[in-house]
C-alpha positions as CSV (number, residue, x, y, z in Angstrom):
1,X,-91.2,-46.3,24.4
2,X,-89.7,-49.9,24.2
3,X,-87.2,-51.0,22.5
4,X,-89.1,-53.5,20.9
5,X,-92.2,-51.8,19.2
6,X,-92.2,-50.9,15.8
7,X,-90.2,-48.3,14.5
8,X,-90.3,-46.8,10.8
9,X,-86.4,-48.2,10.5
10,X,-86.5,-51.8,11.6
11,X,-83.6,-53.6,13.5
12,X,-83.5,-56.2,10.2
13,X,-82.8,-53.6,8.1
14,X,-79.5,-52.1,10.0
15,X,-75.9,-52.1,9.0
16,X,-74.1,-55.1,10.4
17,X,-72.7,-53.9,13.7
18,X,-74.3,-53.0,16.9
19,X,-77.0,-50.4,17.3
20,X,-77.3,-47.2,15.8
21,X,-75.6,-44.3,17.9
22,X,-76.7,-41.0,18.2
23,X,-73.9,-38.5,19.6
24,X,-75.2,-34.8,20.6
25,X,-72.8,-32.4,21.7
26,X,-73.7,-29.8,24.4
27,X,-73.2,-26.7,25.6
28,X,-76.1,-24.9,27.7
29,X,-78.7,-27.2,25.8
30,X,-80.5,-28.3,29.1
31,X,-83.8,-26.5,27.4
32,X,-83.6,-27.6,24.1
33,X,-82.7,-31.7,24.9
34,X,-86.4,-33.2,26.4
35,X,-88.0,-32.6,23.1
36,X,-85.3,-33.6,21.2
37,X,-84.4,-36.9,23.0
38,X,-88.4,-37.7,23.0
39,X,-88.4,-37.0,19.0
40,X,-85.0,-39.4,18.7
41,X,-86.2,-41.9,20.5
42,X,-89.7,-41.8,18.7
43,X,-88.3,-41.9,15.2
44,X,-85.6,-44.5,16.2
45,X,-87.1,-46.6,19.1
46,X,-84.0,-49.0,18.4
47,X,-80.9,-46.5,18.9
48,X,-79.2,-45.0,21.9
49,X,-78.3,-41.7,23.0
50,X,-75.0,-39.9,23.6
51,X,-75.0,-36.7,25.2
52,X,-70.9,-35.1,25.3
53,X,-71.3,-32.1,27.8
54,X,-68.8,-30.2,28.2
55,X,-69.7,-28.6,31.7
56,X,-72.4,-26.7,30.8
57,X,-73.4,-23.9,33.6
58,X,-77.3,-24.7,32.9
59,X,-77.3,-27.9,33.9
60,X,-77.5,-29.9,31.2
61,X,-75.2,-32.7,32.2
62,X,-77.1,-33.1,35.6
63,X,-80.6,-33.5,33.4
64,X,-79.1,-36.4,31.0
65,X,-77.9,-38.3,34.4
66,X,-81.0,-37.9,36.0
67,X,-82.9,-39.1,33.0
68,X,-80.4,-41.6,32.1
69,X,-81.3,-43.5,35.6
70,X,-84.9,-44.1,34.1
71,X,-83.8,-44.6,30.4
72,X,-81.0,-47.1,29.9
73,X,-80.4,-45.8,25.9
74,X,-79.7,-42.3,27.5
75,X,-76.1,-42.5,28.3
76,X,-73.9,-39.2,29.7
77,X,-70.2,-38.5,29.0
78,X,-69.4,-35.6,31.0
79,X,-66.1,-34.0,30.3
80,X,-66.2,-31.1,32.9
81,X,-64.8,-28.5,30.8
82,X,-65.2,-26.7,27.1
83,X,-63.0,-28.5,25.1
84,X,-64.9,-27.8,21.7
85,X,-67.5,-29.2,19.1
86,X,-64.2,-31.3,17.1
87,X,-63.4,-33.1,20.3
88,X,-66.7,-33.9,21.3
89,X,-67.3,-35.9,18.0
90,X,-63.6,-37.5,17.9
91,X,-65.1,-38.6,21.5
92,X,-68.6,-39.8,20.3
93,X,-67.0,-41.3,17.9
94,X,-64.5,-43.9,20.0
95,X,-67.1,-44.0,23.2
96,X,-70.0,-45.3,19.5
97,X,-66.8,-47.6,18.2
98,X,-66.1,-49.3,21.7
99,X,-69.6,-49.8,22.2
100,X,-69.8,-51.4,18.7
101,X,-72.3,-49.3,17.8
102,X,-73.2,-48.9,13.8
103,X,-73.8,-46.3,12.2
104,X,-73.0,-43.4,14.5
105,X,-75.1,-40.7,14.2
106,X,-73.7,-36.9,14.7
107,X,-76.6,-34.2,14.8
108,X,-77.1,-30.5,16.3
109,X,-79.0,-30.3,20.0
110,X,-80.4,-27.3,19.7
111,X,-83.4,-28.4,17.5
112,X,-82.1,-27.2,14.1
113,X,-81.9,-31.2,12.8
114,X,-85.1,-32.4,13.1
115,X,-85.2,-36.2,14.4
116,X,-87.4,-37.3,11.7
117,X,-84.9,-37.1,8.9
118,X,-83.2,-39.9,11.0
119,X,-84.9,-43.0,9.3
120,X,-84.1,-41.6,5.6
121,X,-80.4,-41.0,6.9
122,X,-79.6,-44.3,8.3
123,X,-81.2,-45.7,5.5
124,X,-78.5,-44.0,3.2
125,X,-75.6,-46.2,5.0
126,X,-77.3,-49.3,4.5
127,X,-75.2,-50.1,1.2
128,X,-71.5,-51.1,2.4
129,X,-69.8,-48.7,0.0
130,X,-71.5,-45.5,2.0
131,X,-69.2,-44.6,4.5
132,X,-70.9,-41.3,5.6
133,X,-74.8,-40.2,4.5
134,X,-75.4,-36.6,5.1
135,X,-78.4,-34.9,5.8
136,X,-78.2,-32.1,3.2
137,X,-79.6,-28.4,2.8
138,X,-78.4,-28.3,-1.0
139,X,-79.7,-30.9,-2.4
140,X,-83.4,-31.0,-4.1
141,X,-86.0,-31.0,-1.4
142,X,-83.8,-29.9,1.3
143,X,-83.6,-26.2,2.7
144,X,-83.1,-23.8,5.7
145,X,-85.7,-21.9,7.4
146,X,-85.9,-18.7,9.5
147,X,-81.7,-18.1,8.2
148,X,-80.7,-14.2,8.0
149,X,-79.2,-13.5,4.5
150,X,-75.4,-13.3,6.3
151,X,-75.5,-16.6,7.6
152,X,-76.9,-18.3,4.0
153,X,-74.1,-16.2,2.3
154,X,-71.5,-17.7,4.9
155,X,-72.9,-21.0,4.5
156,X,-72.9,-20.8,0.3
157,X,-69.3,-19.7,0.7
158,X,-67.8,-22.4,2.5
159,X,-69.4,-25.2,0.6
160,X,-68.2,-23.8,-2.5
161,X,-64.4,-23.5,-1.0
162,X,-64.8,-26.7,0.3
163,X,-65.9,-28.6,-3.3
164,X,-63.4,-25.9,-5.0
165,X,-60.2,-26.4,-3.2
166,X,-60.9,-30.2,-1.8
167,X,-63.6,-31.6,-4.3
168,X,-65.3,-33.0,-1.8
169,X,-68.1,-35.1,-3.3
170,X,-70.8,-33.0,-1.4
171,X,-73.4,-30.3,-2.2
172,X,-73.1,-29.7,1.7
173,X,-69.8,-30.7,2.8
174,X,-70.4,-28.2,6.2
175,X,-73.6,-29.9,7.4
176,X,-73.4,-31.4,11.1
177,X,-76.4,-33.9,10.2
178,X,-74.4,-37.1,9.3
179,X,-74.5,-40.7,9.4
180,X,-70.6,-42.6,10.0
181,X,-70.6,-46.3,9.2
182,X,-68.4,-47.8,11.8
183,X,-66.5,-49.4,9.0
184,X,-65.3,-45.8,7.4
185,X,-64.8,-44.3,11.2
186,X,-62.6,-47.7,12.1
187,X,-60.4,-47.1,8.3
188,X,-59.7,-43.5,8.7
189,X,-58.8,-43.7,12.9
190,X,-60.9,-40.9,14.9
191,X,-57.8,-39.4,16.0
192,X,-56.6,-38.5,12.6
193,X,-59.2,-35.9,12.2
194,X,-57.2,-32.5,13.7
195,X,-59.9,-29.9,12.9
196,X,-60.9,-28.8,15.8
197,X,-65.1,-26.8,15.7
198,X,-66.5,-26.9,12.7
199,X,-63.7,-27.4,10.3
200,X,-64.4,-30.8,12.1
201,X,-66.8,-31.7,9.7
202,X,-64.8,-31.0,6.3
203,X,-61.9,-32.5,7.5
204,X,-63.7,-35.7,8.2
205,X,-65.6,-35.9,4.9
206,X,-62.4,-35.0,3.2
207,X,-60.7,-38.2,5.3
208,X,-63.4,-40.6,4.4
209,X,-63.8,-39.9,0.7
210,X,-59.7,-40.2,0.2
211,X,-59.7,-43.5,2.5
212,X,-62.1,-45.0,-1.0
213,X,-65.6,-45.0,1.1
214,X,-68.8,-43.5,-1.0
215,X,-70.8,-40.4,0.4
216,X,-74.4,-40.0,-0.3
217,X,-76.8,-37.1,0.8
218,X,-80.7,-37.0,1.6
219,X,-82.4,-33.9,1.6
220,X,-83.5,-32.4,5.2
221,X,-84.7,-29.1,6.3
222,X,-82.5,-27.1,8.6
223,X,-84.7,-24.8,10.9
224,X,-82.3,-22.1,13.0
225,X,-82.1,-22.8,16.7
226,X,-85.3,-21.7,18.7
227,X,-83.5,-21.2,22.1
228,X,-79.9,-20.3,22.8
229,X,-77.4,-18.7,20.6
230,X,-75.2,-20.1,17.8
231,X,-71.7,-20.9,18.7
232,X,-70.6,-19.9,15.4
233,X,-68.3,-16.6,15.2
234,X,-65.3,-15.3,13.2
235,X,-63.0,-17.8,15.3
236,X,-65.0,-20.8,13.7
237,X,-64.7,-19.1,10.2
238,X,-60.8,-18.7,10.6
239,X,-60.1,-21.7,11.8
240,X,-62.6,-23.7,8.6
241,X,-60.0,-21.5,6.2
242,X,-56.8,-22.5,7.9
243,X,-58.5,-26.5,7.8
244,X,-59.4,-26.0,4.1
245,X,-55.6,-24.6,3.5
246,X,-54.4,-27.5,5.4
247,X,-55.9,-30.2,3.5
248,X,-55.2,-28.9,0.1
249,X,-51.9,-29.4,0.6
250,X,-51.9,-32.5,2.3
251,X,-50.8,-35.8,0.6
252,X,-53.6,-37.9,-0.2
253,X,-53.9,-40.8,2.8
254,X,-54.2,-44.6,1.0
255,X,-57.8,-45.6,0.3
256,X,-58.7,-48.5,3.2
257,X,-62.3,-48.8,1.7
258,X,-63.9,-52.3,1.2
């Protein structure tokens, strides 16, 4: 599809900034990303592409180049080894800010984030106060589907530690699906953001809320993977406690919002 046909979120209506960014993080996704891409690129004709592969085995990075040679808003940055999910964002996130891309889009590539939330969630970081829109499960007309009960629990648990010990202004402070205006990713420094997996994603709603920038949520349905296996275990949980730990007791950084 060309960059120049319609798309249900025009190029008027964008953030000042470049285009939007969409950064996916993979692992062994090589099944799960031709769907995907197609459904980005259908629901946001006007954004590029960002695949951090970190070596997969299956062959993922060697699909994205291949594909990338025949669609110039596919773009590859392979890193060769596992180096984990918090990295890969902290490198979306420079790779997005040097390209002066805006807003830069973080969101699952296994199929659980459906691409046509996109145009509701870029549309919440239209307003220069929203530094980070998140694509919620806990707010009203959001949900998950085809969950065990373990994995809701877990999931309950963390965002209530996370509003409890941090108040983080977020019914889902743990969701992946998000929306960074370049603005609130340029105030708080990628690098600042230790967490390393996904404690990533508190940690960097926590930094953005303290540096003064608004957060705002839009309701989206989370559907569990369909191929693959999660990459959450009881390493991830320990290290989103020691993060949450952490950050309570961490001075307050100075608000650099607008």
């Amino acid at each position: 599809m060309a960059d120049s046909q319609e798309s249900p979120y025009q190029l008027a209506s964008l953030p000042k900034g470049g285009r939007p960014l969409i950064v996916l993080p993979t692992y062994n996704e090589k099944d799960n990303l031709p769907e995907l891409v197609a459904g980005i690129f259908e629901a946001l004709p006007l954004a590029s592409i960002l695949i951090v592969d970190d070596g997969s085995p299956d062959g993922t990075g060697d699909w994205v180049a291949q594909e990338s040679q025949k669609e110039p808003r596919l773009h590859l940055l392979q890193r060769g080894l596992k180096q984990g999910l918090g990295s890969a964002y902290r490198a979306g996130w420079n790779w997005g800010l040097t390209g002066n891309h805006n807003p830069i889009v973080t969101m699952d590539a296994d199929g659980s984030h459906h691409p046509r939330h996109l145009p509701a969630l870029l549309a919440l970081v239209e307003e220069g106060s929203i530094g980070l829109g998140i694509g919620s499960r806990y707010v009203p007309g959001g949900g998950v589907r085809n969950w065990p009960l373990h994995r809701r629990l877990l999931s309950k648990i963390a965002n209530h530690l996370s509003r409890l010990l941090l108040r983080l202004p977020a019914n889902d402070a743990t969701a992946g699906y998000r929306a960074y205006r370049a603005e609130a990713l340029h105030a708080i420094g990628p690098d600042s953001v230790k967490a390393e997996g996904y404690s990533f994603l508190e940690e960097s709603l926590w930094r953005i809320h303290k540096a003064g920038f608004q957060v705002a949520e839009t309701a989206i349905l989370f559907e569990e993977r369909r191929q693959g296996s999660s990459k959450i275990n009881r390493s991830e949980i320990l290290k989103a406690a020691v993060t949450l730990l952490r950050l309570r007791f961490t001075p307050t950084p100075t608000s650099k919002a607008p």
